[in-house]
Structures are given as structure tokens and as C-alpha cells.
C-alpha positions as CSV (number, residue, x, y, z in Angstrom):
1,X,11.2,-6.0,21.4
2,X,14.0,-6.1,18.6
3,X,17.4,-6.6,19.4
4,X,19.9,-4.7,17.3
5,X,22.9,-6.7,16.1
6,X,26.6,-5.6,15.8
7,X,27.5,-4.8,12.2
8,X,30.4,-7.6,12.2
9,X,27.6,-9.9,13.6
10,X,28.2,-12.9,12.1
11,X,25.8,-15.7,10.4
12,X,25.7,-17.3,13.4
13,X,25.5,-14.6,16.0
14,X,22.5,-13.7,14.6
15,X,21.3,-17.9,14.4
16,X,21.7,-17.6,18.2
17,X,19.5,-15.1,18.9
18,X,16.8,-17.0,17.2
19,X,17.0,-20.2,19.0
20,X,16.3,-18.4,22.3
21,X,13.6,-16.5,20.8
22,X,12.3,-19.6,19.3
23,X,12.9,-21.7,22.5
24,X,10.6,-19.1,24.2
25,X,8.0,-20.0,21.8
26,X,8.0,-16.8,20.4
27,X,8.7,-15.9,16.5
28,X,11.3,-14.0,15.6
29,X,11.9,-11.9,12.4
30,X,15.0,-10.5,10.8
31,X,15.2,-7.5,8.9
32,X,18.0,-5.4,7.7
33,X,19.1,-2.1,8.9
34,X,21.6,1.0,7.4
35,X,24.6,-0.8,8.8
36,X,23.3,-4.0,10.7
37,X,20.6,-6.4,10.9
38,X,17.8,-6.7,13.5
39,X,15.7,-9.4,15.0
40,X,12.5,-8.7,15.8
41,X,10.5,-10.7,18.8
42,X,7.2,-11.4,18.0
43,X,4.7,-12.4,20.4
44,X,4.6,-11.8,24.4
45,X,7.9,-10.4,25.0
46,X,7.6,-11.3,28.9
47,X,8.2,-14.5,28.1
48,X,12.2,-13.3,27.4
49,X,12.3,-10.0,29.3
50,X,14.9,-12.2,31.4
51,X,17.2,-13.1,28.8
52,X,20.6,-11.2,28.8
53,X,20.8,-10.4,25.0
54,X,22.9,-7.6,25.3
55,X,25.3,-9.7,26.3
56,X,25.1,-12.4,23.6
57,X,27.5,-12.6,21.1
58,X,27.1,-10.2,18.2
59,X,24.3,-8.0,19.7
60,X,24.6,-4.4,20.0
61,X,21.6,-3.6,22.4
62,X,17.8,-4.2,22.8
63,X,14.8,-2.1,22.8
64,X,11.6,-2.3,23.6
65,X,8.7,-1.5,21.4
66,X,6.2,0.6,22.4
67,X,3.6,0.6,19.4
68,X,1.2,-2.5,19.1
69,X,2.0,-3.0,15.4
70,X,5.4,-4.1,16.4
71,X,6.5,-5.6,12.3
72,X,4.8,-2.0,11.2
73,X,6.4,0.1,13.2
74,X,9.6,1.7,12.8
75,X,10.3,1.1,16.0
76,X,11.6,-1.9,14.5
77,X,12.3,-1.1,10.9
78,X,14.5,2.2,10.5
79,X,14.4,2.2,7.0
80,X,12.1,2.7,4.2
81,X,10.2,-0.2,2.6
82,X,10.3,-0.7,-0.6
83,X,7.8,-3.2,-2.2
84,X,8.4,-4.6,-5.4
85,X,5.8,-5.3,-7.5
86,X,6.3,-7.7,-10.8
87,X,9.8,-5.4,-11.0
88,X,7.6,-1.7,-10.2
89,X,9.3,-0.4,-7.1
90,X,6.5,1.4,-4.7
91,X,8.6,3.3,-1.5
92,X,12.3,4.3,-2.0
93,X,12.0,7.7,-3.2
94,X,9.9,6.1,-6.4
95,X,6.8,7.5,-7.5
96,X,4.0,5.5,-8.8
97,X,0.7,6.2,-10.5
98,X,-2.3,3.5,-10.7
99,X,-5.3,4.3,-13.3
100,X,-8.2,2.7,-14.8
101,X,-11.9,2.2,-14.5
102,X,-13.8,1.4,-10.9
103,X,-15.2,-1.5,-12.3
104,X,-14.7,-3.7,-14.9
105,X,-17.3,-3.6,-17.1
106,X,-16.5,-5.3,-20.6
107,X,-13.5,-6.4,-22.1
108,X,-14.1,-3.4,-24.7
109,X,-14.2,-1.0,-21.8
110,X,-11.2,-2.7,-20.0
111,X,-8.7,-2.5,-23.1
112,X,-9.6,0.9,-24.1
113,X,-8.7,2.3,-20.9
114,X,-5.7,-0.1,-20.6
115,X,-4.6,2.0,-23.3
116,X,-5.5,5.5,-21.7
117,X,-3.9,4.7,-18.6
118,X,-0.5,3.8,-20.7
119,X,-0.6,6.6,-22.7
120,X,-0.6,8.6,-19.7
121,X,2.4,7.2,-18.1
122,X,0.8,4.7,-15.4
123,X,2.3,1.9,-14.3
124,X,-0.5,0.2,-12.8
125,X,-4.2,-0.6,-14.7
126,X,-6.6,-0.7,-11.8
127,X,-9.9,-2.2,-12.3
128,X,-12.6,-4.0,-9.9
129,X,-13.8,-7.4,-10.9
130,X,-15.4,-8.1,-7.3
131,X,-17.6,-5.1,-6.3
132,X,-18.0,-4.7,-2.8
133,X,-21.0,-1.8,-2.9
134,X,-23.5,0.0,-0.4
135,X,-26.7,-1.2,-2.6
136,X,-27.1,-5.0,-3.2
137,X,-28.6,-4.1,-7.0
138,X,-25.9,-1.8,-7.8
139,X,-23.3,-3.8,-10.3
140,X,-21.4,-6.2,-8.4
141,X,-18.7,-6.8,-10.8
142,X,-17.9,-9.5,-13.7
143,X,-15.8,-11.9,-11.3
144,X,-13.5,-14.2,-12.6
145,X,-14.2,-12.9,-16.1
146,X,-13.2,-9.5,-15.4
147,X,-9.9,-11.1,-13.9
148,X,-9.1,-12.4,-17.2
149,X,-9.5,-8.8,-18.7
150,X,-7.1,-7.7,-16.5
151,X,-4.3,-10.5,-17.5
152,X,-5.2,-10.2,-20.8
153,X,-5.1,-6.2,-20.4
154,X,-1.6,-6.7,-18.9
155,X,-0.4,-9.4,-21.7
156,X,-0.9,-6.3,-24.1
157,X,0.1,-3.1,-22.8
158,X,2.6,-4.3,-19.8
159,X,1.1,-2.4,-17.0
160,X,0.6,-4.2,-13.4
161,X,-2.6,-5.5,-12.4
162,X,-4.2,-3.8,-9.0
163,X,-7.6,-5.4,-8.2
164,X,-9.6,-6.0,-5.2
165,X,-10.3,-9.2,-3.3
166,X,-13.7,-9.1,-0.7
167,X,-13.5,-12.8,0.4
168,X,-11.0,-15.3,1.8
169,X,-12.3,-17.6,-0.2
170,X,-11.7,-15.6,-3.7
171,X,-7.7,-14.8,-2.6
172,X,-6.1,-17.7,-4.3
173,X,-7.8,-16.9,-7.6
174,X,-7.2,-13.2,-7.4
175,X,-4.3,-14.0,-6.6
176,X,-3.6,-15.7,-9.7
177,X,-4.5,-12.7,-12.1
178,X,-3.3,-9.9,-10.2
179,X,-0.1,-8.2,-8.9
180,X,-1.3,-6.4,-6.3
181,X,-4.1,-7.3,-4.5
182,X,-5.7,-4.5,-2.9
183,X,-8.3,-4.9,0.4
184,X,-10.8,-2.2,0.3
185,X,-11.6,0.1,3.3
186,X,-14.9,-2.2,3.8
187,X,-12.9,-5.1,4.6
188,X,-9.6,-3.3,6.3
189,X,-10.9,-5.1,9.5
190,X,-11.7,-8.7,7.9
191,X,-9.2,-10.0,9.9
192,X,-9.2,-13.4,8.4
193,X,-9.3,-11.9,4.9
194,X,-6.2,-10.1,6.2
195,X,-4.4,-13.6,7.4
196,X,-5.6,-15.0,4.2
197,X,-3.3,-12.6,2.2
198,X,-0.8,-12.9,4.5
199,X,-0.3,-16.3,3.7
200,X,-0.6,-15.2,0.2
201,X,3.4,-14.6,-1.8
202,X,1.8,-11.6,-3.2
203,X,2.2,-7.6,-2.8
204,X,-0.8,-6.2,-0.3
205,X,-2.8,-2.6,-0.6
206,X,-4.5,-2.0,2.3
207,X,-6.9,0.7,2.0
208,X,-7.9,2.8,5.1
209,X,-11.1,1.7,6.4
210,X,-14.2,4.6,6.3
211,X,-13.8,6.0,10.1
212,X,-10.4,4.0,10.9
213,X,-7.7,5.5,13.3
214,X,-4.1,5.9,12.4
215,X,-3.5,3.0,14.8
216,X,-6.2,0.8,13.9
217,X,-5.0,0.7,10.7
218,X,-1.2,0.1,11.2
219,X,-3.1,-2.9,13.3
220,X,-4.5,-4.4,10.3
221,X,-1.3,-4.4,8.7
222,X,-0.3,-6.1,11.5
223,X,-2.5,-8.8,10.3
224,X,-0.8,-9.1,7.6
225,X,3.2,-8.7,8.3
226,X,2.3,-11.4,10.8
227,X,1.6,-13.7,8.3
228,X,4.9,-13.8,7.0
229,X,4.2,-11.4,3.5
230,X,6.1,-8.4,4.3
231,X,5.2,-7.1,1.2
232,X,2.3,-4.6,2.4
233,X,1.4,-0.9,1.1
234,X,-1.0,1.4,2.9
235,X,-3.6,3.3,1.0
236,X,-5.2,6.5,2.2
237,X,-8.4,7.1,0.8
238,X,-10.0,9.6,2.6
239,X,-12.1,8.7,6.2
240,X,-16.1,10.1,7.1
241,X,-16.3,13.6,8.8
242,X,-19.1,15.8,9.3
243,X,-18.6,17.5,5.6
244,X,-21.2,16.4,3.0
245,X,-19.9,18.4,-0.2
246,X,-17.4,15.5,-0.7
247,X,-17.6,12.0,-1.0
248,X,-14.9,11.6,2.1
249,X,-12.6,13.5,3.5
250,X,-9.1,13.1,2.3
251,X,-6.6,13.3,5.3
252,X,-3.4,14.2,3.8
253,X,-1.9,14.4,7.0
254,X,-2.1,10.7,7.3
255,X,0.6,10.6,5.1
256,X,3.0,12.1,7.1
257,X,2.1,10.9,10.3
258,X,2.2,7.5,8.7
259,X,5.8,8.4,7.1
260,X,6.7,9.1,10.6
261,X,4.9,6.2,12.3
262,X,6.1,3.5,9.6
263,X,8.4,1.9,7.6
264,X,5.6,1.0,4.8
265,X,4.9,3.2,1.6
266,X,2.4,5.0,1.3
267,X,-0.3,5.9,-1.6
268,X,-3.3,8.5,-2.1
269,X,-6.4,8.1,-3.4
270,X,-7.8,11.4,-4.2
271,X,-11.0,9.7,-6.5
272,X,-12.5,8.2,-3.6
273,X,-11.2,10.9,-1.4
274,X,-12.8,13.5,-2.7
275,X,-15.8,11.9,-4.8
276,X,-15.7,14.8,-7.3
277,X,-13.8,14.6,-10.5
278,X,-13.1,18.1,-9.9
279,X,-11.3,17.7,-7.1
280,X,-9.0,14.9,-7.9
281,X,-6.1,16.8,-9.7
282,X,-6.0,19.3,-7.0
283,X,-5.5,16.5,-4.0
284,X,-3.4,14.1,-6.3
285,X,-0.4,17.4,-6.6
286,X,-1.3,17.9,-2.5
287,X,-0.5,13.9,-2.0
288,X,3.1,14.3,-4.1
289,X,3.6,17.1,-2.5
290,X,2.9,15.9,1.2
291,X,5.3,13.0,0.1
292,X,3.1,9.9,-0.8
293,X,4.6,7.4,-2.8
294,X,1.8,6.9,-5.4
295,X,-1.4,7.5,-6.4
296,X,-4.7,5.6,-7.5
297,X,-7.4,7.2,-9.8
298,X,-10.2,6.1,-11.0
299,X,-10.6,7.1,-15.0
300,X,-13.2,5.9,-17.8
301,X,-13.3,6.2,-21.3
302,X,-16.9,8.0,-21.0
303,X,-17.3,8.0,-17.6
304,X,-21.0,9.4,-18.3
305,X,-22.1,5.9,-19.1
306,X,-19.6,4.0,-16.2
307,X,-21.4,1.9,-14.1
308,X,-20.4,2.9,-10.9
309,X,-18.4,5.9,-9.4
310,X,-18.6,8.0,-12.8
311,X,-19.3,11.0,-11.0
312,X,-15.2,11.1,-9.7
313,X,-13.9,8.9,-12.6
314,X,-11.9,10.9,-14.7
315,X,-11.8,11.3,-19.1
316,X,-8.8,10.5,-20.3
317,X,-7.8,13.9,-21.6
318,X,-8.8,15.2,-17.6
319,X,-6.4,12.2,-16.8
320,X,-3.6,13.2,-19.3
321,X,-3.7,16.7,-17.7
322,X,-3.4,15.7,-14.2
323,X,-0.6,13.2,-15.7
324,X,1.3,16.4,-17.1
325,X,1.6,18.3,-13.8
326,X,1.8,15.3,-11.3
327,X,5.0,14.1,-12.9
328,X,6.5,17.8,-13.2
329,X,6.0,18.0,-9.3
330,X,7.0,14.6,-8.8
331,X,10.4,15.1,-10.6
332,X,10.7,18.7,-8.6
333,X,10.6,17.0,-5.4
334,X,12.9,14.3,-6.2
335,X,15.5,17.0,-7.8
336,X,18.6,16.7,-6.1
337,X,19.3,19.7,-7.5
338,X,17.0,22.1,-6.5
339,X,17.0,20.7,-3.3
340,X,20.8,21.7,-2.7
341,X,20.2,25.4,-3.5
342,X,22.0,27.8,-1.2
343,X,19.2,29.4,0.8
344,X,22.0,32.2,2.3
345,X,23.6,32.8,-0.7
């Protein structure tokens, strides 16, 4: 349930509304709308179906939320998130591009591609330091070494630091390093990992799990909106299907429906998506063009010798000519305009 307040509601209209939902033992939640704020009820809303609120003081109406994922809904939230991330807005008609290596592997390594991913025009360095992967001997990652890379990696070129945490117990230190802490697909149903970063003050990615449903994911975001960190961003990076040639398939529709579904942003991953290095500038223009609000890609500075995924990692000049034509279709769809054109004239 949400209950929509009056635009002239005043500071303690609005107080009101959350004693009673509090009284009920229920939380409540305010966000603001276009015009007006809203409360939102969180919990078993049976407990105040019988409360009048339309007719408390400074309410407009009430409505009841279908959807499960009542804080992720936008049922509840009309508008558009926007997240911001160390002063990088992600949502709100901003587009954002994350690059770097899957792993990282050296400081050497780390730095060099740092300076790629600049070059380019990223905002964000990406770079695993804990390696979730299939095979226990494949290269698990350099830790809380590789953390320090990143920091260090930021300290020198400015970009924001997106990185991967696997266990509740590593959230406080990855925490630390990072500006965005991403949970991978493995771990998008880790649901005390997911109340772990909820209590964390820090921006959330929260990758698609491998055969997750629209609505099992806006779930686990659930997770983590409940917590109290609103600051959450859903990652698409392709689900299992029956086709072998690529790594996953990349469901671009998911942005949409998502876009329709939820007030949250929205990125695409079109490296793990696909699997093929081929195929990542191709599905990186679809996901601008479908109306994501970012991508992540993974590129190396010699991705022959990368130590894991160098088969859809990227060279930099691959990466600075995806860079060329994702920003000219970025800008095109943001051009006010083109968009005003007279289609009868």
C-alpha cells in the first residue's frame, strides 16, 4: 500500500501518517513524487487495511500494491531513480559506461587498463578482486590486494570503482575500496548477502541471476530496498536458453519491461551476455538503443594472455571503437532536437 499525499501536505501531515503506520508495527517509507510525496507501507498491509487514511489530514488517496516488490515497484515510485555514485549520476536520462579487466590480475595490468578505460571516455574502472568461478582451480582473484589496485587506480585517473563482493563477510571491506559494489548473478539470491548490502551506505549492482525471472529479480532487490539503502541498480547480463553459440543469451527486452515494471536504472552487459568479443559492440548500441542507462564491458590490455574471460574481453582499440559509436547513439537519443522533428511536415 502507499498513500499519496496532498501537494500542500504539510511536515506534519505527512508525520501522522507514519505514527499509525508505525503503531501498526509496520515500516513506512517516504519518497517523493512529481508534485507530492508518498508513504509507502511496508510489511502486512492487513494489519491497516481498516485505517481511514483517505481521510487523514493531508492525504490525497491510497492504493494498493499489487507487485510483491512493493519499494521496487513503480507502483509506488512514479519517477525515475537516479543513483548517485561518488557524484556519477546512473538513471535520469544519464548515460554511463563501465570498463576494465574481469579480473584483477597485477597492479601493472590494473593501471594500464585504468588508463584505456579513461582514454575511452568511461566513467567507471571495473575490475574483480574476489572471483566467484565455475572451476575451483580457475584464478580466484588477488583479494584485498586487488582492492587496493582499484583505490589506488581511482586515486590516479578519477574513474569510480565497480567491483564484486561474494560473501557477507567481505562487504565491509569491499565496501571500503569501492563505489559500487556489484552482486554477481551467482549470488543475486544470497539473500543474506543481499541484507548485508543493504545495511551497507553504499550504491548496489545487482546482476541478473543465470535463469532468473523478471520477478524474481525485482525480489532480490527487494532485499535490498528493504534494508534501508535505496541506492540499487539492476544489471542485465544475459540469462541460459537453449542456444550454445553464445555464452548467454542477452534479453534486451528486460530492459524495457524492467523500465516499465521499475523505478530503478538499468544497465547491460553485453560481454557476459554474449561471451564473444564479436558480439559485444553490436548488443552494447542495441542496449542504448532499447533505452538502458549504462553499460559494463569487460576489456584487457592483451586479452590473449587475461586470465579469465579473454575470449569476450575486448583490446583497447576494439574498445575505443565501440566507445566512438556508443556515444554518437547515446547523444542521438538524448537529442531534444531530433526528437521534436515534424513527422507531418
Amino acid at each position: 500500500m502507499v498513500i499519496i499525499m496532498k501537494p500542500e501536505a504539510s511536515a506534519q501531515n505527512i508525520k501522522g501518517v507514519i505514527e499509525v503506520i508505525q503503531n501498526a508495527g509496520l515500516t513506512a517509507k517516504v519518497t517523493e513524487g512529481v508534485q507530492q510525496q508518498i508513504v509507502a507501507v511496508i510489511g502486512d498491509k492487513s494489519k491497516v487495511s481498516s485505517v481511514p487514511f483517505d481521510a487523514m489530514p493531508g492525504v490525497d488517496h491510497s492504493v494498493a500494491i499489487s507487485k510483491s516488490y512493493k519499494l521496487a515497484s513503480r507502483e509506488s515510485h512514479p519517477m525515475d531513480s537516479v543513483v548517485d555514485v561518488d557524484g556519477i549520476e546512473i538513471g535520469g536520462g544519464n548515460f554511463v559506461v563501465m570498463a576494465g579487466p574481469c579480473a584483477v590480475e597485477s597492479r601493472e595490468q590494473l593501471m594500464e587498463a585504468a588508463e584505456i578505460a579513461k582514454k575511452g571516455g568511461a566513467q567507471f574502472l571495473r575490475g574483480g578482486a574476489y572471483k566467484p568461478r565455475t572451476s575451483p582451480y580457475s584464478f580466484q582473484g588477488l583479494e584485498e590486494e586487488g582492492l587496493k589496485y582499484l583505490a589506488e587506480a581511482k586515486e590516479k585517473t578519477g574513474l569510480r570503482i565497480v567491483t564484486e563482493v561474494t560473501q557477507v563477510e567481505s562487504v565491509e571491506i569491499v565496501a571500503k575500496y569501492s563505489d559500487l559494489m556489484q552482486v554477481g548473478a551467482r549470488n543475486m539470491q544470497n539473500f543474506s548477502l543481499l541484507k548485508e548490502v543493504g545495511r551497507a551506505n553504499k550504491p548496489v549492482m545487482l546482476k541478473r541471476g543465470l535463469a532468473a525471472t523478471l520477478d524474481e529479480w525485482l525480489n532480490a532487490a527487494e532485499y535490498i530496498l528493504s534494508e534501508g539503502n535505496d541506492k540499487v541498480i539492476l544489471c542485465e547480463r544475459g540469462i541460459r536458453s537453449y542456444e550454445t553459440y553464445t555464452r548467454n543469451t542477452l534479453d534486451l527486452a528486460a530492459v524495457a519491461a524492467v523500465k516499465h515494471l521499475s523505478h530503478l536504472p538499468i544497465i547491460v552487459d553485453p560481454s557476459h551476455g554474449t561471451g564473444k568479443w564479436r558480439l559485444v559492440k553490436p548488443m552494447a548500441l542495441a542496449a542504448v538503443a532499447a533505452g538502458a542507462d549504462g553499460i559494463i564491458m569487460e576489456m584487457h590490455p592483451n586479452p590473449a594472455k587475461a586470465l579469465s574471460d579473454g575470449a569476450q574481453s575486448l583490446t583497447p582499440e576494439h574498445y575505443y571503437d565501440l566507445m566512438r559509436d556508443v556515444n554518437k547513439l547515446a547523444k542521438f537519443m538524448r537529442d531534444e532536437d531530433i526528437k521534436s522533428i515534424d513527422l507531418e511536415g
